[in-house]
KOLNUKOL-350925 format. One record per residue (C-alpha): residue in three letters; x, y, z. Coordinates in steps of 0.25 Angstrom, whole numbers. Example, Ala and Ser with C-alpha at 12.3 -4.5 7.8 and 13.67 -1.06 7.14 Angstrom:
// KOLNUKOL-350925
ALA | 49 | -18 | 31 $
SER | 55 | -4 | 29 $
// end
This chain:
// KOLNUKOL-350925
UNK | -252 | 6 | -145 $
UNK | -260 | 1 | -155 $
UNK | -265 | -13 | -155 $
UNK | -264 | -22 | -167 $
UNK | -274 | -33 | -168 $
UNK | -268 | -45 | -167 $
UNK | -276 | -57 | -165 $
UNK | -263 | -68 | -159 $
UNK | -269 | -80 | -166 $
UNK | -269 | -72 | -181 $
UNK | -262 | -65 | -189 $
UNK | -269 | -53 | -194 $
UNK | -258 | -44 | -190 $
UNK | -248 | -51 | -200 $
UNK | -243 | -62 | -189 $
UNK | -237 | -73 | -196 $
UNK | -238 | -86 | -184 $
UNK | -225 | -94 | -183 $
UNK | -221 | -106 | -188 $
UNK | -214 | -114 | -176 $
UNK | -215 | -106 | -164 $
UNK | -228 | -107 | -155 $
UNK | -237 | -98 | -163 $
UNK | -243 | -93 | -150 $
UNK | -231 | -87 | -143 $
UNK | -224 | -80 | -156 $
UNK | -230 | -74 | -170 $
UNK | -222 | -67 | -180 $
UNK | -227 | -53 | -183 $
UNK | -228 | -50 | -199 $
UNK | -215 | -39 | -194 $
UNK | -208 | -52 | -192 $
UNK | -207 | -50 | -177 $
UNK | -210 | -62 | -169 $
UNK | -221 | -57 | -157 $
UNK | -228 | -63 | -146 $
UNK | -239 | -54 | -137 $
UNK | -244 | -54 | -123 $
UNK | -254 | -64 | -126 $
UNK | -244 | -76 | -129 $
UNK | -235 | -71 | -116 $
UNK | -250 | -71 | -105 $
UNK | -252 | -86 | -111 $
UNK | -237 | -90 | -110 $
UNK | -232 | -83 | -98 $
UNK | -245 | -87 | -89 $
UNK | -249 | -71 | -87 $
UNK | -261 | -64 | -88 $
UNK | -262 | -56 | -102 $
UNK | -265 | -45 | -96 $
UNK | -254 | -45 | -87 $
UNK | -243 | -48 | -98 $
UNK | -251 | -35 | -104 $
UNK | -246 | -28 | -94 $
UNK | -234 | -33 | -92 $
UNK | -232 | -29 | -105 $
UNK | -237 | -16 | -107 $
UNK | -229 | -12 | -94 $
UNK | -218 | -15 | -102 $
UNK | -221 | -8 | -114 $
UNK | -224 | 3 | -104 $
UNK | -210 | 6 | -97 $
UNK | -203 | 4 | -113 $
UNK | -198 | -10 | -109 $
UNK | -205 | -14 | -120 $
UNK | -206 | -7 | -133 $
UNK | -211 | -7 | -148 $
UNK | -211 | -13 | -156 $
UNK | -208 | -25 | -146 $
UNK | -223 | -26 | -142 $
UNK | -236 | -21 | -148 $
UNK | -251 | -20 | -144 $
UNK | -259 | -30 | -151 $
UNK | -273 | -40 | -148 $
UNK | -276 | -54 | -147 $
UNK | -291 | -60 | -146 $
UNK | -292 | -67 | -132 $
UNK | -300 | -79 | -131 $
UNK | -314 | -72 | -130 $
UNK | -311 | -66 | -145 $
UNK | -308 | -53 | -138 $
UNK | -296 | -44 | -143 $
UNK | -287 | -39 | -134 $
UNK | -274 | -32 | -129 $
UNK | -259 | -39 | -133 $
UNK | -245 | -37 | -134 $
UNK | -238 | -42 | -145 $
UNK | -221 | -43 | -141 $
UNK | -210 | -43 | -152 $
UNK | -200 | -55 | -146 $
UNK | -190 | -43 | -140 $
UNK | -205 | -39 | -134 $
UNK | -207 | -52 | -128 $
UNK | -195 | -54 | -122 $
UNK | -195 | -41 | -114 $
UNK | -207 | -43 | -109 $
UNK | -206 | -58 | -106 $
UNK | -201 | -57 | -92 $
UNK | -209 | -44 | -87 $
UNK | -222 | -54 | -91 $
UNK | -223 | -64 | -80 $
UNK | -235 | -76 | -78 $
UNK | -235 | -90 | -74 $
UNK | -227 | -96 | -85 $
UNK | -219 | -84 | -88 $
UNK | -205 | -92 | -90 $
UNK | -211 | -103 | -98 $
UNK | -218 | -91 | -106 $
UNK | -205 | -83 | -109 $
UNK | -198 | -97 | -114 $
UNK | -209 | -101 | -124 $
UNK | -210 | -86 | -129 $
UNK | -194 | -85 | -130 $
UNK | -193 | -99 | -138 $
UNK | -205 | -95 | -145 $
UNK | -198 | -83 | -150 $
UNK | -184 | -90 | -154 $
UNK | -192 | -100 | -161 $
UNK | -199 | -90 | -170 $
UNK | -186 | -82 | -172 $
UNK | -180 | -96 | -176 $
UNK | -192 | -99 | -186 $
UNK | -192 | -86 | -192 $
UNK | -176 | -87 | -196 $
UNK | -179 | -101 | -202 $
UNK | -190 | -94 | -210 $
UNK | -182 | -85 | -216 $
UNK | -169 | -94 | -218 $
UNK | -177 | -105 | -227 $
UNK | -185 | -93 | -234 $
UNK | -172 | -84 | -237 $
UNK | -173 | -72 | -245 $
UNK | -171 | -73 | -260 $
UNK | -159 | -67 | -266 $
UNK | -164 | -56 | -278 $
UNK | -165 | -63 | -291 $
UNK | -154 | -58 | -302 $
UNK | -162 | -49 | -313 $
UNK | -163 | -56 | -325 $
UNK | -158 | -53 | -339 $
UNK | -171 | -43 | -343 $
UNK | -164 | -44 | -357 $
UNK | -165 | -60 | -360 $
UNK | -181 | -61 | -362 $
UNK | -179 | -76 | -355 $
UNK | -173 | -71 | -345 $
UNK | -183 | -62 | -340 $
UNK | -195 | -71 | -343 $
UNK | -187 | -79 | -333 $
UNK | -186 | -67 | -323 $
UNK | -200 | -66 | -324 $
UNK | -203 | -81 | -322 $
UNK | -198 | -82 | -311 $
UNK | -203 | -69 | -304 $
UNK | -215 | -75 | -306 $
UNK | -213 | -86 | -301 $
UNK | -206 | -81 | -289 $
UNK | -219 | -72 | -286 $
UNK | -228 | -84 | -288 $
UNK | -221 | -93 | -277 $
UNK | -220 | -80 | -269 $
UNK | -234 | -79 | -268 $
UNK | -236 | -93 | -268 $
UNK | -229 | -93 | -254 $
UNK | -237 | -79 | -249 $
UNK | -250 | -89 | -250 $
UNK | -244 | -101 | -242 $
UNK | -239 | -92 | -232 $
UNK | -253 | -84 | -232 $
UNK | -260 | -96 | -231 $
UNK | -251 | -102 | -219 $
UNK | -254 | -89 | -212 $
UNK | -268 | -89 | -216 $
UNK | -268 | -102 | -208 $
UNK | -259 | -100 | -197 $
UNK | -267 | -88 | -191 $
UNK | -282 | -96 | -189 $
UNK | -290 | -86 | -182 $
UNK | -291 | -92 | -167 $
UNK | -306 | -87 | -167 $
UNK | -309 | -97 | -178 $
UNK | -301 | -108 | -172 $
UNK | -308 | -107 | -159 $
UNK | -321 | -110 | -167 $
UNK | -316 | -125 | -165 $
UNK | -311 | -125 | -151 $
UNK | -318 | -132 | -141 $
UNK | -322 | -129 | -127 $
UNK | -308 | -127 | -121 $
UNK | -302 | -121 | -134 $
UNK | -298 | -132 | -140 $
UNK | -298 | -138 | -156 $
UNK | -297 | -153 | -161 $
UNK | -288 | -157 | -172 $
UNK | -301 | -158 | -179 $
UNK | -308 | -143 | -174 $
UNK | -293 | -139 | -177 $
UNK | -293 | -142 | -192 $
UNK | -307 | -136 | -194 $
UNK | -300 | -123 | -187 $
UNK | -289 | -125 | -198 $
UNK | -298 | -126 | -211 $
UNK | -289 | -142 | -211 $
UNK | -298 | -151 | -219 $
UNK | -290 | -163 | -214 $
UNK | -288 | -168 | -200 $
UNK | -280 | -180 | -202 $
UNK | -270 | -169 | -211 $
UNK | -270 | -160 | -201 $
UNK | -268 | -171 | -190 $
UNK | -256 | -177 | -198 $
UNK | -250 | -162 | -198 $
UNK | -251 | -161 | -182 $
UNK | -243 | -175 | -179 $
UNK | -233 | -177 | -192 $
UNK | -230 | -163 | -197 $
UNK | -233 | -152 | -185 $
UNK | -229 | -163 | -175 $
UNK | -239 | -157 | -165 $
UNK | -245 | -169 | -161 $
UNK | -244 | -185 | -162 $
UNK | -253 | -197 | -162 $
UNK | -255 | -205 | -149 $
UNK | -263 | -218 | -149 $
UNK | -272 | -212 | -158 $
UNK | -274 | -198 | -153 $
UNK | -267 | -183 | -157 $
UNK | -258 | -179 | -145 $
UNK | -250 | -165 | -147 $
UNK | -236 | -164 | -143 $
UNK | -233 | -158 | -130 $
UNK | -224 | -147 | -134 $
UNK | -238 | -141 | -141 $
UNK | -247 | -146 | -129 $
UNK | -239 | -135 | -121 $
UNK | -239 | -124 | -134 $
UNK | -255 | -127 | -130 $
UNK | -258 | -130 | -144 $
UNK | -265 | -142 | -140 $
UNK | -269 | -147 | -129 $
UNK | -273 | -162 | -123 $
UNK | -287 | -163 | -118 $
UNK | -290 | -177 | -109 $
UNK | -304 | -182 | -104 $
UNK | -314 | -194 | -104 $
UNK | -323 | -197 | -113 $
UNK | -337 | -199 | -107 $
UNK | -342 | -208 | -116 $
UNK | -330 | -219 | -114 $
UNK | -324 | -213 | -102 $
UNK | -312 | -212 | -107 $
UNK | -301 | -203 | -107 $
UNK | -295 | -194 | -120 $
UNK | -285 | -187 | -123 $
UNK | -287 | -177 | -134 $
UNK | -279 | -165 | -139 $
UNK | -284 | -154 | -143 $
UNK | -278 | -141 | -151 $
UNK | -279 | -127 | -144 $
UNK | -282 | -113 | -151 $
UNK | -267 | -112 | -152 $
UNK | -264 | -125 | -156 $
UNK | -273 | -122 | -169 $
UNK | -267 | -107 | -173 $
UNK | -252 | -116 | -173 $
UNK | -258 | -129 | -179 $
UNK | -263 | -118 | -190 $
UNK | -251 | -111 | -193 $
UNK | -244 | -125 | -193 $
UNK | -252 | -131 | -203 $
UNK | -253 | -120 | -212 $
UNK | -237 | -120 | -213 $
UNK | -239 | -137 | -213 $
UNK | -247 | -134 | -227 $
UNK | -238 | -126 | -234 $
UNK | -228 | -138 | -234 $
UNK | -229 | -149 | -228 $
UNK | -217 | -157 | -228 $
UNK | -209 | -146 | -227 $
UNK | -218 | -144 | -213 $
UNK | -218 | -159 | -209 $
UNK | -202 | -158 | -213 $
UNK | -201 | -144 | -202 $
UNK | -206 | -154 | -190 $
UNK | -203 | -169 | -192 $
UNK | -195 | -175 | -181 $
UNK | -180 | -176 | -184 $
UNK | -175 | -190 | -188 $
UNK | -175 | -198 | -175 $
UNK | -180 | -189 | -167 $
UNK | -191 | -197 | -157 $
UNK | -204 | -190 | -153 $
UNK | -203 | -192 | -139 $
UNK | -216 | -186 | -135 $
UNK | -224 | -196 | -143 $
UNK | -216 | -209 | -139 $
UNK | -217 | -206 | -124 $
UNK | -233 | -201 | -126 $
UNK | -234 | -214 | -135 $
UNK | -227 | -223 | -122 $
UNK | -237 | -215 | -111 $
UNK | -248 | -220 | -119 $
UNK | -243 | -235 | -120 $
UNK | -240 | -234 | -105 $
UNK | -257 | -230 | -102 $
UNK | -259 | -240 | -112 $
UNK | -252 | -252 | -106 $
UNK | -256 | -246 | -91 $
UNK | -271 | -247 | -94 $
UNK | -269 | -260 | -101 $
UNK | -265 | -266 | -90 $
UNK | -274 | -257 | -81 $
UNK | -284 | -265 | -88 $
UNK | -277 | -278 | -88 $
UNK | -278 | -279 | -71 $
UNK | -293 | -274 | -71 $
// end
């Protein structure tokens, strides 16, 4: 077979990143088929890649699984190696899902079956708000007016079109930061701050980019003071909570951090954030009297350490 270069956190073979769905687990192919690869499945089933490998190619081996369900492709490990990987189809996926095994493999199949369904869902709503416009009547080439009109508003049609090839240029342009640049800003254990994050992402303004995380993307909120991200993309490990003391004070923090993953989906979410904004802020605002539980019970654990050490203090 041959092997198609395919670095996972680009796009130069025409992937275009999803807009809702964990962009580590699904992609959209440009042939419109929504793909995952062995890669995703060794990191979310808990197996060795080289044993999902094989699992895998002894599938393709005995015919239970078939082109064009799967190809050959390669990924850049962490080393900035290339190296062997299977790209699945969806129908692909699911044949192989049970024959792959691991630690997690039940969890694995859930995420990776949700994952799907959500980008089949986000792909029909894509395409029922951006229907197909109905051919235009031919206007009266006989009335000079009339034609001029024509013309008119062929061009304009042409201009908007092209208008909107840029935005979506420049949104994919943004979604697919090359993960070899972003690791320029990591630190030791593969981590960015919000500040290394928007130096990553070309974003001139922090407090911006800050205001986009907690009141349109909803990704994280404020608690006494400090940036904590939701639980639900704590375990998508696009962030991550470190804790320790500081030597100078001897006290302890609590700080959180952004992974390699967390910037590749911050990025492709922020580019879409720019293109219109309300619109975007309008997508993920709360319902109407919906109550963010997370952040009221974080905010009432934090007042019960409050008052506990207060009156830790107050019995010295």
């Amino acid at each position: 077979m041959n092997q198609v270069s395919n670095v996972r956190a680009g796009s130069p073979d025409g992937l275009m990143a999803p807009l809702q769905a964990d962009a580590g687990l699904v992609r959209v192919r440009a042939d419109g088929r929504i793909v995952t690869d062995s890669v995703t499945m060794h990191e979310e089933f808990g197996r060795r890649h080289d044993k999902v490998m094989d699992s895998l190619r002894s599938l393709i081996a005995d015919k239970t699984l078939n082109l064009p369900d799967f190809r050959e492709i390669e990924y850049v490990d962490g080393r900035g190696r290339k190296q062997p990987c299977i790209e699945l189809t969806e129908r692909g996926a699911l044949i192989s899902m049970p024959f792959i095994g691991g630690v997690k493999s039940r969890a694995g199949q859930v995420r990776l079956v949700d994952a799907f369904t959500l980008m089949r869902e986000e792909l029909r709503r894509m395409k029922a708000a951006h229907p197909p416009r109905p051919a235009a009547a031919l206007p009266n080439f006989e009335d000079p007016a009339a034609a001029a009109e024509a013309w008119a508003q062929q061009f304009r049609g042409r201009a908007v079109a092209e208008t909107e090839r840029n935005q979506l240029r420049l949104a994919v342009a943004e979604q697919a930061k090359d993960v070899e640049f972003v690791k320029r800003y990591v630190d030791a254990d593969g981590l960015l701050g919000v500040r290394s994050t928007c130096q990553a992402l070309d974003i001139e303004n922090e407090r911006d980019f800050t205001d986009f995380m907690v009141n349109a993307l909803r990704c994280m909120y404020r608690l006494e003071g400090a940036l904590v991200p939701r639980a639900q993309h704590r375990h998508l490990k696009r962030f991550k909570v470190k804790t320790g003391v500081d030597h100078d004070t001897n006290r302890a923090y609590t700080t959180a951090k952004i992974t390699a993953k967390g910037v590749t989906w911050l990025a492709r979410e922020w580019a879409e954030y720019n293109l219109d904004r309300d619109a975007y802020r309008a997508k993920h605002s709360p319902k109407d009297g919906d109550v963010d539980e997370e952040v009221e019970s974080a905010t009432r654990e934090a007042a019960a350490r409050r008052a506990a050490k207060e009156a830790a203090k107050a019995t010295e």
